[in-house]
N, CA, C and O atoms as CSV, one atom per row, in Angstrom:
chain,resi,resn,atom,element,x,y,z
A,1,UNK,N,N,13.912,-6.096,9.781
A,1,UNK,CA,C,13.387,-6.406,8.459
A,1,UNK,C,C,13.395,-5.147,7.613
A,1,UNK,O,O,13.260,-3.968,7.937
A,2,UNK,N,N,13.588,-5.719,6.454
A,2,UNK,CA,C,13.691,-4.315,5.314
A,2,UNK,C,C,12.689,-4.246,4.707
A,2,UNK,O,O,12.049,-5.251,4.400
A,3,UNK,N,N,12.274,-2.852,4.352
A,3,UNK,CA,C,10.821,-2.766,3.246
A,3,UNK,C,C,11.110,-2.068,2.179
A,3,UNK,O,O,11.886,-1.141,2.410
A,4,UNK,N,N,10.670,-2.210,0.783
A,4,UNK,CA,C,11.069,-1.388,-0.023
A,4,UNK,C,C,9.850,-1.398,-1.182
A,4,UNK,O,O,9.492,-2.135,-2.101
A,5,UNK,N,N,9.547,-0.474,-0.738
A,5,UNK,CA,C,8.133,0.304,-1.860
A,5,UNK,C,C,8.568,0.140,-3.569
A,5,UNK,O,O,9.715,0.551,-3.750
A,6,UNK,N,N,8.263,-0.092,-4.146
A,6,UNK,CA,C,7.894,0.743,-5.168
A,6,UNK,C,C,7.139,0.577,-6.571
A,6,UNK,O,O,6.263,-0.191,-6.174
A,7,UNK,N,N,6.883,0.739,-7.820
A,7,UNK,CA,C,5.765,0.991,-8.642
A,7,UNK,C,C,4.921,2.183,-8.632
A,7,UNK,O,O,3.855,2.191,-9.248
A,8,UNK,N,N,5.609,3.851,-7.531
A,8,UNK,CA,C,4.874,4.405,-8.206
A,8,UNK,C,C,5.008,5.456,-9.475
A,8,UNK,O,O,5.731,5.188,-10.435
A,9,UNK,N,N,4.274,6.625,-9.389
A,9,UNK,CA,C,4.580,6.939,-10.733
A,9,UNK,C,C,3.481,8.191,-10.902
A,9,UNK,O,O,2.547,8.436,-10.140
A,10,UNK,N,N,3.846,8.893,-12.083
A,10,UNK,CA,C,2.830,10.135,-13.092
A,10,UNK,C,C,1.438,8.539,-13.705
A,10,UNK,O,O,1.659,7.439,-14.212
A,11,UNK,N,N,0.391,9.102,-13.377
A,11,UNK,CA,C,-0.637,8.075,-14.201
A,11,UNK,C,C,-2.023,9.483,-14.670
A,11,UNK,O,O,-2.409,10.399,-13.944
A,12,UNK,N,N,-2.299,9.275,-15.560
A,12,UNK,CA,C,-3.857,10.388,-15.665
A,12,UNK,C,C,-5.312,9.766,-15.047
A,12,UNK,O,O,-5.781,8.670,-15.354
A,13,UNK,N,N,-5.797,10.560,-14.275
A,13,UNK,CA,C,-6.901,9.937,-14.401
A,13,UNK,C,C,-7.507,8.833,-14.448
A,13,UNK,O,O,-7.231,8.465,-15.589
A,14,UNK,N,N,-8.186,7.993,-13.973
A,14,UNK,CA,C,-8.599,6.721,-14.201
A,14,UNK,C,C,-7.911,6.028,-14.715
A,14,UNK,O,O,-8.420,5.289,-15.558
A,15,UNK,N,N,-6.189,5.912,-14.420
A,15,UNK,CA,C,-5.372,5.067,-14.881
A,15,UNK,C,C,-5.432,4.234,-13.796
A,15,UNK,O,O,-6.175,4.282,-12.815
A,16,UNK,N,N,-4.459,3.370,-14.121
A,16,UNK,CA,C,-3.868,1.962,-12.827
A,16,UNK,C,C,-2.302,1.989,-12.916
A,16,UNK,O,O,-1.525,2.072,-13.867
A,17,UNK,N,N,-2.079,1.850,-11.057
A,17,UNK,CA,C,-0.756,1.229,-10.794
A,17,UNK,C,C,-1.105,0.397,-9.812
A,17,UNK,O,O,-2.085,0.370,-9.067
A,18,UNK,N,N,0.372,-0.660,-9.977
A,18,UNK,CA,C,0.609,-1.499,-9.163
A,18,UNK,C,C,1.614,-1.122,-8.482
A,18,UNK,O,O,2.703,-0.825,-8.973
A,19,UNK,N,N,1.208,-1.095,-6.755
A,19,UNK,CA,C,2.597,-0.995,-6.269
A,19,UNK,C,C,2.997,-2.156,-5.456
A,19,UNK,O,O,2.116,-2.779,-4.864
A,20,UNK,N,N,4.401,-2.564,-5.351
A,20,UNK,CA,C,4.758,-3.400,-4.934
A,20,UNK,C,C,5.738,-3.308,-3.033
A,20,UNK,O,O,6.177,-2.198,-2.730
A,21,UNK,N,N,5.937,-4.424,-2.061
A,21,UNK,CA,C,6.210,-3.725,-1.486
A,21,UNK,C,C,7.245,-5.402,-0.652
A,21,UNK,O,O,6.772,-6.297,0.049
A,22,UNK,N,N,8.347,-5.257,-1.021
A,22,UNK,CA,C,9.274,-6.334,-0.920
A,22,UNK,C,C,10.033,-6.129,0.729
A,22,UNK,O,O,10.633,-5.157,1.186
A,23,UNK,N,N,9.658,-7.710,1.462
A,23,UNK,CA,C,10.308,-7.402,2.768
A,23,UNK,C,C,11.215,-8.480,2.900
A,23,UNK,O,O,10.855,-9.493,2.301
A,24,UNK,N,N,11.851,-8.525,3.262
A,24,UNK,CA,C,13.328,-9.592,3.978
A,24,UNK,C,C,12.935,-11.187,4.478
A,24,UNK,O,O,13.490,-12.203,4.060
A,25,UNK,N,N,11.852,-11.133,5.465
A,25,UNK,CA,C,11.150,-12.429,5.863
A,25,UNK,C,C,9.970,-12.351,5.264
A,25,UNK,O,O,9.490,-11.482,4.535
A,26,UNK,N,N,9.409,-13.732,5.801
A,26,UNK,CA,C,8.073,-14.722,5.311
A,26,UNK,C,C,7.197,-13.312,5.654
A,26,UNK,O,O,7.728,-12.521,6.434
A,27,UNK,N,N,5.887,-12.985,5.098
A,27,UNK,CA,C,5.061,-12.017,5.141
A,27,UNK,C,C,4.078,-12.803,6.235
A,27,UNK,O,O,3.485,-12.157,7.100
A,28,UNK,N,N,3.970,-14.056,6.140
A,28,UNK,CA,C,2.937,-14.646,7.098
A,28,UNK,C,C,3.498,-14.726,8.403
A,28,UNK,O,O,3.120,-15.581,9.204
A,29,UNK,N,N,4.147,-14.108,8.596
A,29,UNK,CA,C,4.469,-14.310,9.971
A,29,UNK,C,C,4.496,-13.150,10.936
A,29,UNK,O,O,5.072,-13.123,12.023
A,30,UNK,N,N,3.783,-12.197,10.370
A,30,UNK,CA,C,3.382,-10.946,10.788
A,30,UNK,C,C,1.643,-10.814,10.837
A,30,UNK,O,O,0.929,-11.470,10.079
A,31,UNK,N,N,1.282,-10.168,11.527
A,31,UNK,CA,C,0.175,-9.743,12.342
A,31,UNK,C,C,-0.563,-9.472,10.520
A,31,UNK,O,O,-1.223,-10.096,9.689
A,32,UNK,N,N,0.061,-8.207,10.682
A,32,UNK,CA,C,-0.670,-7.948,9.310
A,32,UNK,C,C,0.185,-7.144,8.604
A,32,UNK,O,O,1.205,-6.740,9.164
A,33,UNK,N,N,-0.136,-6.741,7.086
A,33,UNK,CA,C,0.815,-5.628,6.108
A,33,UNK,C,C,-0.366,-4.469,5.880
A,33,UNK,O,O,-1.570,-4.683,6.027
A,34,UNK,N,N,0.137,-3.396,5.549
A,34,UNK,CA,C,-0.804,-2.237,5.360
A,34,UNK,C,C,-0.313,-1.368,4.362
A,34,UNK,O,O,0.902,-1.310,4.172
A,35,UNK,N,N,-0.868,-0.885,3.894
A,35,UNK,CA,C,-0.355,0.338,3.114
A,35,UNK,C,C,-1.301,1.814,3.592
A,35,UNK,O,O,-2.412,2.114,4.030
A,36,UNK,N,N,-0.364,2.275,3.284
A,36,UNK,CA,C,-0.780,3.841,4.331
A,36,UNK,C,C,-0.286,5.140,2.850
A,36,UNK,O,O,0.444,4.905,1.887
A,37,UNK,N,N,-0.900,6.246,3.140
A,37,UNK,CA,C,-0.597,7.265,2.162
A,37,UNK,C,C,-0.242,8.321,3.021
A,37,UNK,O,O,-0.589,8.277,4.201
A,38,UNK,N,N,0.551,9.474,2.475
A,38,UNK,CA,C,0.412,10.973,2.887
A,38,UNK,C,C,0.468,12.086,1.952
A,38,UNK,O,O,1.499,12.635,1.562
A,39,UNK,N,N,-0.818,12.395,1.601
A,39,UNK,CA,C,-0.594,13.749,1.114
A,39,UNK,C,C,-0.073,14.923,1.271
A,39,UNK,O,O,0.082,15.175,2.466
A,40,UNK,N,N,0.271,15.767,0.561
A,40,UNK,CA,C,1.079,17.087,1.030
A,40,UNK,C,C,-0.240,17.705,2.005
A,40,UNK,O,O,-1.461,17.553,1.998
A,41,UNK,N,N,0.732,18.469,2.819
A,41,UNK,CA,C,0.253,19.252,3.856
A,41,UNK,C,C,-0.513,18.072,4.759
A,41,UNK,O,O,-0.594,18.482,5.916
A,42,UNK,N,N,-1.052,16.853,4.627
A,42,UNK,CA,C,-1.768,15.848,5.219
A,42,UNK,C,C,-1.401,14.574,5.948
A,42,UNK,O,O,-0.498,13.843,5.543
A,43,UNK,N,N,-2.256,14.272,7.243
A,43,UNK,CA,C,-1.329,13.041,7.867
A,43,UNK,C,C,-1.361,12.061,6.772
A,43,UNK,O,O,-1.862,12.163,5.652
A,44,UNK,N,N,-0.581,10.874,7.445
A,44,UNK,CA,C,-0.537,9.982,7.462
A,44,UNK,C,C,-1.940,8.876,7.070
A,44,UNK,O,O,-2.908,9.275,7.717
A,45,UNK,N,N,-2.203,7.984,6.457
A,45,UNK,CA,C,-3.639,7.760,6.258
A,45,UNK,C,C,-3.939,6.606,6.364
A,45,UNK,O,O,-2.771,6.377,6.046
A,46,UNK,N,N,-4.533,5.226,6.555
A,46,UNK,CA,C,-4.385,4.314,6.317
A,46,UNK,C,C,-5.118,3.727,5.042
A,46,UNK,O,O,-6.295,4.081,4.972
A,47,UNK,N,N,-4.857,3.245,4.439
A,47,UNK,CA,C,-5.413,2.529,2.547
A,47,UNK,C,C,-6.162,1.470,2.537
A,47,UNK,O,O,-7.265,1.250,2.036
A,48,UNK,N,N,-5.383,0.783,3.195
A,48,UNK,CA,C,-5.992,-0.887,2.900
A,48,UNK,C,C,-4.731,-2.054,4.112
A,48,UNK,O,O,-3.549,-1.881,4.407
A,49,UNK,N,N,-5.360,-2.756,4.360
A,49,UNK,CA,C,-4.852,-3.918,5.380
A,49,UNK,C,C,-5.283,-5.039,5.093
A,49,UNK,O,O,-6.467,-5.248,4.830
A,50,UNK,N,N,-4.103,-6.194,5.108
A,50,UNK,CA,C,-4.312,-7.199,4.871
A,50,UNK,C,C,-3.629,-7.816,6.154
A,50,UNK,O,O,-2.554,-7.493,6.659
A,51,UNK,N,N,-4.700,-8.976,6.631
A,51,UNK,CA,C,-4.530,-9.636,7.781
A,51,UNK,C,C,-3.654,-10.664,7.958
A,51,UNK,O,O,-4.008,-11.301,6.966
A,52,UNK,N,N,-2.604,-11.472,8.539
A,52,UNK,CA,C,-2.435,-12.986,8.186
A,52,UNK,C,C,-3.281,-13.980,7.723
A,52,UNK,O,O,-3.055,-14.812,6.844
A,53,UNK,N,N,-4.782,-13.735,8.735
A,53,UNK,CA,C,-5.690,-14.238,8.171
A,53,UNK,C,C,-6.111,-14.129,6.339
A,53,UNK,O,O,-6.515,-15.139,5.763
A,54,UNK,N,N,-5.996,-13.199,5.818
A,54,UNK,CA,C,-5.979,-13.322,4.214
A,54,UNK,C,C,-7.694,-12.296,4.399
A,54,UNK,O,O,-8.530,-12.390,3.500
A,55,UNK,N,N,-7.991,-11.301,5.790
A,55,UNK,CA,C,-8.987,-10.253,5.820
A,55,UNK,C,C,-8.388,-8.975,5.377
A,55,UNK,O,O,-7.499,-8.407,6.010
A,56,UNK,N,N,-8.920,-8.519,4.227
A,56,UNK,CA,C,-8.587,-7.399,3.901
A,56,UNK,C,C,-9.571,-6.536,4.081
A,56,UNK,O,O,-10.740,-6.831,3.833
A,57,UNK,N,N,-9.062,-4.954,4.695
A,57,UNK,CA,C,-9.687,-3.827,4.761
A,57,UNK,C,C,-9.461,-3.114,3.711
A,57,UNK,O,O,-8.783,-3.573,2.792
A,58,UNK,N,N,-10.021,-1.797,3.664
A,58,UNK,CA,C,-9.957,-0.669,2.801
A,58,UNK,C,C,-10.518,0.651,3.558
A,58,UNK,O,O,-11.062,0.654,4.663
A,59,UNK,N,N,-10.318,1.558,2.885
A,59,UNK,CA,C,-10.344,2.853,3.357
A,59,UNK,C,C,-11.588,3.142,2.135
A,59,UNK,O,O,-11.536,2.760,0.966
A,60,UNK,N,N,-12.845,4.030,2.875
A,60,UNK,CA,C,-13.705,3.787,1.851
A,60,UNK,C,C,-13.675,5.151,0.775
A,60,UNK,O,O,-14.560,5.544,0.015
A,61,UNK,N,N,-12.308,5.699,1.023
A,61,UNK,CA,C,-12.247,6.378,-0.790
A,61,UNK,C,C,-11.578,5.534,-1.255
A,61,UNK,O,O,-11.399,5.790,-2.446
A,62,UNK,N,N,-11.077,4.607,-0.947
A,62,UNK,CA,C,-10.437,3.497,-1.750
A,62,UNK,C,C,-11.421,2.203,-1.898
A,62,UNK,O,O,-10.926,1.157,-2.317
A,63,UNK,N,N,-12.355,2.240,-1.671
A,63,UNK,CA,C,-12.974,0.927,-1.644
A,63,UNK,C,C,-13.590,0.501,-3.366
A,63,UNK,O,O,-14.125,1.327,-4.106
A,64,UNK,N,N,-13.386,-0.731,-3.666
A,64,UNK,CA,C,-14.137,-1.136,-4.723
A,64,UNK,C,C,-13.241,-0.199,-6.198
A,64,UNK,O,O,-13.753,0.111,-7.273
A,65,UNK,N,N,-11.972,0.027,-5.787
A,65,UNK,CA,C,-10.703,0.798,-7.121
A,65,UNK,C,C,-9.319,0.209,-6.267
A,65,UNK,O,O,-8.251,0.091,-6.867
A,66,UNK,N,N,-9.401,-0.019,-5.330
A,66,UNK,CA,C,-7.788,-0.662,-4.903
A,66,UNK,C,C,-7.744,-1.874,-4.194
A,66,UNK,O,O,-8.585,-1.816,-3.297
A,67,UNK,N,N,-7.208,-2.832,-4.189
A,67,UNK,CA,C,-6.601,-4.031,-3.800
A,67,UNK,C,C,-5.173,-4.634,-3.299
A,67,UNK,O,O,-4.092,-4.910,-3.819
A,68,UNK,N,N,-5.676,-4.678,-2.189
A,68,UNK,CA,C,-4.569,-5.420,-1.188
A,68,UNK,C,C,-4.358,-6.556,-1.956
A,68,UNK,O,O,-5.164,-6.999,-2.774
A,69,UNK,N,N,-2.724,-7.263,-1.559
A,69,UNK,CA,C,-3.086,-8.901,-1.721
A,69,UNK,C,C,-1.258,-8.968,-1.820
A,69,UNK,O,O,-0.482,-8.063,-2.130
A,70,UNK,N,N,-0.974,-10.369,-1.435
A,70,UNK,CA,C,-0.010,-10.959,-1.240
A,70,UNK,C,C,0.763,-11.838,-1.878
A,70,UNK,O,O,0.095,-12.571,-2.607
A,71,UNK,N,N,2.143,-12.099,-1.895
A,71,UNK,CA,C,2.970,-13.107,-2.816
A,71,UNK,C,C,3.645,-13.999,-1.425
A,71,UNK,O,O,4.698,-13.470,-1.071
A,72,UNK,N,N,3.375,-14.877,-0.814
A,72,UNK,CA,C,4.111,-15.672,0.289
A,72,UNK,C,C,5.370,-16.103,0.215
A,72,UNK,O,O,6.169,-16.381,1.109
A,73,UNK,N,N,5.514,-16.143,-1.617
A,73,UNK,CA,C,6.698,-17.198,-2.059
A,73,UNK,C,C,7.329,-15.699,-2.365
A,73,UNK,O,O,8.554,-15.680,-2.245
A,74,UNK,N,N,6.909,-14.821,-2.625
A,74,UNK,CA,C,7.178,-13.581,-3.253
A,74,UNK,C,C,7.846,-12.865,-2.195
A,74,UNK,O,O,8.815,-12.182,-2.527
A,75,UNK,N,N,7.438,-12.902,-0.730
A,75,UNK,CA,C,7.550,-11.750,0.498
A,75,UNK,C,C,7.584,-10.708,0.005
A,75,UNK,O,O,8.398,-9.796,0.150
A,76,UNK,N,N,6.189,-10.825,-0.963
A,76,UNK,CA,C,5.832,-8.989,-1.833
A,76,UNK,C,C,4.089,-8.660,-1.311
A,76,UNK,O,O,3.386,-9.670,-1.340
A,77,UNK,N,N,3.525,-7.618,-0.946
A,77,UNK,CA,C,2.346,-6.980,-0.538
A,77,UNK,C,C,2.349,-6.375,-1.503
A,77,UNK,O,O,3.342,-5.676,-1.708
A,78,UNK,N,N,1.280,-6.383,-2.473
A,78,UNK,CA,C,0.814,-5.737,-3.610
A,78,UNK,C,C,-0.553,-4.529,-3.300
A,78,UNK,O,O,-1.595,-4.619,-2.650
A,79,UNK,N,N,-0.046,-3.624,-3.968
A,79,UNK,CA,C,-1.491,-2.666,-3.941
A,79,UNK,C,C,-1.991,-2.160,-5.371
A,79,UNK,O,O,-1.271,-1.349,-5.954
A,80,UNK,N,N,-3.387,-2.657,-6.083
A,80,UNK,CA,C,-3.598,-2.657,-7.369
A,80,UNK,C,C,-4.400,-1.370,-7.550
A,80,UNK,O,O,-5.606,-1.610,-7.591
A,81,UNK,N,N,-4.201,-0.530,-7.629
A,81,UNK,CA,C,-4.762,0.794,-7.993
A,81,UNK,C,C,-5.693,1.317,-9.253
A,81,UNK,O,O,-5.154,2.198,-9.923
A,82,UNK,N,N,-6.866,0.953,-9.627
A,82,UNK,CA,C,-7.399,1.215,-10.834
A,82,UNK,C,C,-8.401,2.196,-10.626
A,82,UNK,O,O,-8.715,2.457,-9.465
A,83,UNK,N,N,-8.876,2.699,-11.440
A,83,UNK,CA,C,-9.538,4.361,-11.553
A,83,UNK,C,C,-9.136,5.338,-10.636
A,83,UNK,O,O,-9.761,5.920,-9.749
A,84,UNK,N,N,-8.099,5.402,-10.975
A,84,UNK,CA,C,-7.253,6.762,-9.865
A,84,UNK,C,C,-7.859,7.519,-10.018
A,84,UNK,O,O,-8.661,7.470,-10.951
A,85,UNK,N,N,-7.763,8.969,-8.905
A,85,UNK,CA,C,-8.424,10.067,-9.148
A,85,UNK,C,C,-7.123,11.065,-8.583
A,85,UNK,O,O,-6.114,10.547,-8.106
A,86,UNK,N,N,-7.295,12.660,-8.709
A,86,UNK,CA,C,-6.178,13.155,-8.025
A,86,UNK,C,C,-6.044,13.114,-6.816
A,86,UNK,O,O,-4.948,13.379,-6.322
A,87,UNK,N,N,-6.949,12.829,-6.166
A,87,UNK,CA,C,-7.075,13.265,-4.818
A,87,UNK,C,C,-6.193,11.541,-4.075
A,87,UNK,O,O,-6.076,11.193,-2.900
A,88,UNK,N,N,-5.852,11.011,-5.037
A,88,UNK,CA,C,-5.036,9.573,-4.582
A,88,UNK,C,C,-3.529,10.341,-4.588
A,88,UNK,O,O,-2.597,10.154,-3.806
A,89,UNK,N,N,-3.581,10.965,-5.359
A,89,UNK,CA,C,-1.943,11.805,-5.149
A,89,UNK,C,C,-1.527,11.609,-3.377
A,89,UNK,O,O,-2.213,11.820,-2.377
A,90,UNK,N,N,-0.008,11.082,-3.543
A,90,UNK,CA,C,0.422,10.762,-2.398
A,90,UNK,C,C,1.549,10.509,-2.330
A,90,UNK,O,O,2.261,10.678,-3.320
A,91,UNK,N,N,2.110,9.981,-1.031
A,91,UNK,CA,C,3.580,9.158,-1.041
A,91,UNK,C,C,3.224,8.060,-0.052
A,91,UNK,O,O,3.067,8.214,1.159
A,92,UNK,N,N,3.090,6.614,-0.931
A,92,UNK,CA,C,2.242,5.620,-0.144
A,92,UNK,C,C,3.441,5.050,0.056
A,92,UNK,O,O,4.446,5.017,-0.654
A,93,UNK,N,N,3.125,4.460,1.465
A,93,UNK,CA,C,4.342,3.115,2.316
A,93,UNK,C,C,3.685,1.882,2.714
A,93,UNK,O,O,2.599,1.813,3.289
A,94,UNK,N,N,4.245,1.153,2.451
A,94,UNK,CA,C,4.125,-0.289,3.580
A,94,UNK,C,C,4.386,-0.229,4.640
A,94,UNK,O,O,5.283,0.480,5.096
A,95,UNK,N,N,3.779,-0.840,5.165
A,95,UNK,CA,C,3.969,-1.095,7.003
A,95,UNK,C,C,3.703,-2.859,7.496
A,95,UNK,O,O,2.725,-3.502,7.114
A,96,UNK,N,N,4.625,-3.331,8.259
A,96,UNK,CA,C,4.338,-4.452,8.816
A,96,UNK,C,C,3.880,-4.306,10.080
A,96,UNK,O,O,4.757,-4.084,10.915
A,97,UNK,N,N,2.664,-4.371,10.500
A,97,UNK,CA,C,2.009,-4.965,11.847
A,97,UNK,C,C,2.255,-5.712,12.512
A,97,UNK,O,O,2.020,-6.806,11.997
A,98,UNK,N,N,2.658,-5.795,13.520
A,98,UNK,CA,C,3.162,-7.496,14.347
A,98,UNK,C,C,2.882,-6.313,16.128
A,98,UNK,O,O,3.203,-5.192,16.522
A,99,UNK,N,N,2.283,-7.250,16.529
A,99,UNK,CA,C,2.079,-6.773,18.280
A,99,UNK,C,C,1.643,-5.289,18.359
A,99,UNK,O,O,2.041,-4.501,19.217
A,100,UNK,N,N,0.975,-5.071,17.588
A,100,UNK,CA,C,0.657,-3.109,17.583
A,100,UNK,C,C,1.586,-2.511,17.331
A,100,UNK,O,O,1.549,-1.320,17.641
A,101,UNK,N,N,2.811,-3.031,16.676
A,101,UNK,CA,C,3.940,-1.976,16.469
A,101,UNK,C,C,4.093,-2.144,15.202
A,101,UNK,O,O,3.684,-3.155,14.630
A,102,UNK,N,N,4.885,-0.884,14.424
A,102,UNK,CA,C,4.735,-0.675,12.873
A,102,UNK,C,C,5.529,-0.459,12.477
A,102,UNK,O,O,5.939,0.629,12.882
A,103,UNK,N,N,6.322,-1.047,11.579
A,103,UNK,CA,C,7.469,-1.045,10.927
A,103,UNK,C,C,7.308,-0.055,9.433
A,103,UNK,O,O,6.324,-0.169,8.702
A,104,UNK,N,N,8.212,0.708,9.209
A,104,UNK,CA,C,7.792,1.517,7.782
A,104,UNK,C,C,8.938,0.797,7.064
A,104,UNK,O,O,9.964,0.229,7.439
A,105,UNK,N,N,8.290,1.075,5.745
A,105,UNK,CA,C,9.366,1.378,4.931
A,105,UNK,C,C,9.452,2.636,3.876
A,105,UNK,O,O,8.377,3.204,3.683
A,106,UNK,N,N,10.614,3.149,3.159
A,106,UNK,CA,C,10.739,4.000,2.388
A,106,UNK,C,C,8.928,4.255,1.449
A,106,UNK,O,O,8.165,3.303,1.285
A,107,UNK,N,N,8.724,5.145,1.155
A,107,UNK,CA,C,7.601,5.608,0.619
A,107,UNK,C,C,7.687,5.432,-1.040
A,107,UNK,O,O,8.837,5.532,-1.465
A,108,UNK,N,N,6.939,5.253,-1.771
A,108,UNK,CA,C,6.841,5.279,-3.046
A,108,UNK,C,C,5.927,6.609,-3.631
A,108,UNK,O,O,4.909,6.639,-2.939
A,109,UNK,N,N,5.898,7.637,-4.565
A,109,UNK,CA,C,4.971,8.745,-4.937
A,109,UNK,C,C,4.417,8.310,-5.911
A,109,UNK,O,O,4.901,7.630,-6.816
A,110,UNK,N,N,2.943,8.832,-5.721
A,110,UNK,CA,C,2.129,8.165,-7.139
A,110,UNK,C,C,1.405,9.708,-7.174
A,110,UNK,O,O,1.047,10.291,-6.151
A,111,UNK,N,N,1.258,10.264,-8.579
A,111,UNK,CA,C,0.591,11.205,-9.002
A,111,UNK,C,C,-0.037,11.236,-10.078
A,111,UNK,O,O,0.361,10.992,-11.217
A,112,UNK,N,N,-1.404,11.654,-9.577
A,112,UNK,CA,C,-2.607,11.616,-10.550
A,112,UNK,C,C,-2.419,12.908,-11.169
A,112,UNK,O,O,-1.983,13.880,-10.552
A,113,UNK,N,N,-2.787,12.922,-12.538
A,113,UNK,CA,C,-2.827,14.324,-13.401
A,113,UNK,C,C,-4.444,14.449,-13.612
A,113,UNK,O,O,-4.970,13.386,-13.283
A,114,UNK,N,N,-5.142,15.160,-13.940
A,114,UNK,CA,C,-5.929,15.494,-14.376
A,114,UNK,C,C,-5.613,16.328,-15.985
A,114,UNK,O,O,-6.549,16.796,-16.633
């Protein structure tokens, strides 16, 4: 399966992006989708997870400013980003979950200015 990030971008401050994250098959037929970040010099991170079940997590510097959520007809995983801060500066990916194993795809960069 193919993944392909993207929507990100330069935003200031308490701006919003949407990123989008387009895969090959049905999205429901995977365990779960995730989006993950990495900052420079920094691992890998996890953001937010959305379950088959339709349970979404968050990462709690992301909690209550970003949103998971899904297109079925779409086979798109959306991540809604509002009141950015810099410290969201990153290069965020999708990941498909299925059996504990993780599929990436290409990364998208989103940078906060101050």
């Amino acid at each position: 399966v193919q993944l392909q990030a993207s929507g990100g971008g330069l935003v200031r401050v308490g701006g919003s992006l949407r990123l989008s994250c387009a895969t090959t098959r049905s999205i429901i037929r995977y365990d779960a989708m995730a989006w993950y970040r990495r900052a420079s010099g920094k691992q890998r991170e996890p953001v937010a997870v959305l379950t088959r079940g339709g349970d979404a997590n968050y990462a709690d510097s992301v909690k209550g400013r970003f949103t998971i959520s899904r297109d079925n007809a779409k086979k798109t995983v959306y991540l809604q980003m509002n009141n950015l801060k810099p410290e969201d500066t990153a290069v965020y990916y999708c990941s498909i979950i299925d059996d504990a194993r993780f599929q990436w795809g290409k990364g998208t960069l989103v940078t906060v200015s101050s």
